[in-house]
C-alpha positions as CSV (number, residue, x, y, z in Angstrom):
1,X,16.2,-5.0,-18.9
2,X,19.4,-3.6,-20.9
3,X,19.5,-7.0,-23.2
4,X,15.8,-7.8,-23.9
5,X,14.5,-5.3,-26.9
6,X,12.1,-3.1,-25.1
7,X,12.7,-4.3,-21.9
8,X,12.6,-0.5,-20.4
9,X,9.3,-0.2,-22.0
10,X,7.6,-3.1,-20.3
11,X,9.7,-2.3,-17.0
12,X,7.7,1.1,-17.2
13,X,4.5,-0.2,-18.1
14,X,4.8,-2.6,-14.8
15,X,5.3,0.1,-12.7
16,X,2.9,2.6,-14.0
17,X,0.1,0.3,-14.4
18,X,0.4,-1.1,-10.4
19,X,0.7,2.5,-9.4
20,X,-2.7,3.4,-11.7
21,X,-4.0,-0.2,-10.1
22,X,-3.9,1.2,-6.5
23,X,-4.7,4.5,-7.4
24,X,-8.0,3.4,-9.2
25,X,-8.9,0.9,-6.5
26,X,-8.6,3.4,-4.0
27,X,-11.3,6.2,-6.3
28,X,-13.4,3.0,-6.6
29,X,-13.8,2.8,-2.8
30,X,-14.0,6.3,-2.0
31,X,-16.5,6.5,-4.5
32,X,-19.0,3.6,-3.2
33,X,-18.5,4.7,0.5
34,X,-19.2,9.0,-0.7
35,X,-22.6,7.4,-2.8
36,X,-23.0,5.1,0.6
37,X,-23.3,2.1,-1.7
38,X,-21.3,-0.2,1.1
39,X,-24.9,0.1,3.0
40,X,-26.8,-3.3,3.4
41,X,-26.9,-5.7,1.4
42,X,-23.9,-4.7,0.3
43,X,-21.5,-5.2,3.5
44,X,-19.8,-8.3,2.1
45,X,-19.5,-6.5,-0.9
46,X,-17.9,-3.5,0.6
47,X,-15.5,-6.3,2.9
48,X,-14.5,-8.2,-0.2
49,X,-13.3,-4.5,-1.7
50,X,-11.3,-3.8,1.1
51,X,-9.4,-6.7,1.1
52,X,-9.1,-6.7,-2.6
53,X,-7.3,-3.0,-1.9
54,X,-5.4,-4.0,0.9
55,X,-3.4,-6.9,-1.0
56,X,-3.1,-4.9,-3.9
57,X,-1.4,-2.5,-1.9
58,X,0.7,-5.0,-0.1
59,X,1.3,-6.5,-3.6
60,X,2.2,-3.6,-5.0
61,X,4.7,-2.8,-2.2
62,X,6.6,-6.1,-2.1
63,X,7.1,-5.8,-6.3
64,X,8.5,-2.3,-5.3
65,X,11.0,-4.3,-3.4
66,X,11.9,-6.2,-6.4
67,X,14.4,-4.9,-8.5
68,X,17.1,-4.6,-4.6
69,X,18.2,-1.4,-5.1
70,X,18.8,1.2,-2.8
71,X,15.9,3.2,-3.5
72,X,13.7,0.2,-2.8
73,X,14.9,-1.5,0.1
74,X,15.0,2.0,2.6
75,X,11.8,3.1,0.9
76,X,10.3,-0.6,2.1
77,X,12.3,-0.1,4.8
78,X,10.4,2.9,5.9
79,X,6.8,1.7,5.1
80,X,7.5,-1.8,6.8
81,X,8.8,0.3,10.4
82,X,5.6,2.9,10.3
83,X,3.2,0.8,12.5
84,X,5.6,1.3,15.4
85,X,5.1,4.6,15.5
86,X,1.2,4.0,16.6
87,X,0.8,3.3,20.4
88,X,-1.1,0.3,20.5
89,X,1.1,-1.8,17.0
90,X,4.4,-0.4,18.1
91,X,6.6,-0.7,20.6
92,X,6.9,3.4,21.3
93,X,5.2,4.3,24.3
94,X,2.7,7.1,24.4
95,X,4.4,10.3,24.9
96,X,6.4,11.8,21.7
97,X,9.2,12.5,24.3
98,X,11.0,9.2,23.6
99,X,10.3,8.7,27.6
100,X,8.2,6.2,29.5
101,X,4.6,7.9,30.0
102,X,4.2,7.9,33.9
């Protein structure tokens, strides 16, 4: 980044333009489900889109783990351990207590 000419330029337009990626993608699908567009025949449609968001996020997520520093690896960190906080994924049980529900 600190030997290529402009390398902190294309570095920023990476980063920005995955963040305006998932951003956009995520306004695209609010939009078609608040104008109920996802309604038949669409439903494949409307599958296909959610996907599509879902590996972009998951995309945009692992090249956030990229560069190894320590800002990335605890913020991945923290996003990879949030389904155990849900009661069915994780491994928590149901009370917030941190005890066994009886």
């Amino acid at each position: 980044m600190t030997k290529v000419p402009y390398g902190w330029l294309f570095r920023e337009m990476h980063a920005v333009g995955s963040n305006l990626m998932i951003t956009v993608g995520a306004l695209h699908m609010i939009t078609v489900f608040m104008m109920g567009n996802y309604k038949r025949p669409r439903e494949l449609t409307w599958v296909g889109g959610g996907l599509s968001l879902m590996f972009t996020v998951l995309f945009g997520l692992s090249g956030y783990l990229l560069p190894w520093s320590q800002l990335s690896y605890w913020a991945t960190t923290v996003v990879t351990s949030m389904p155990t906080a849900f009661p069915v994924i994780g491994n928590r049980p149901l009370s917030c207590s941190g005890e066994a529900s009886r």
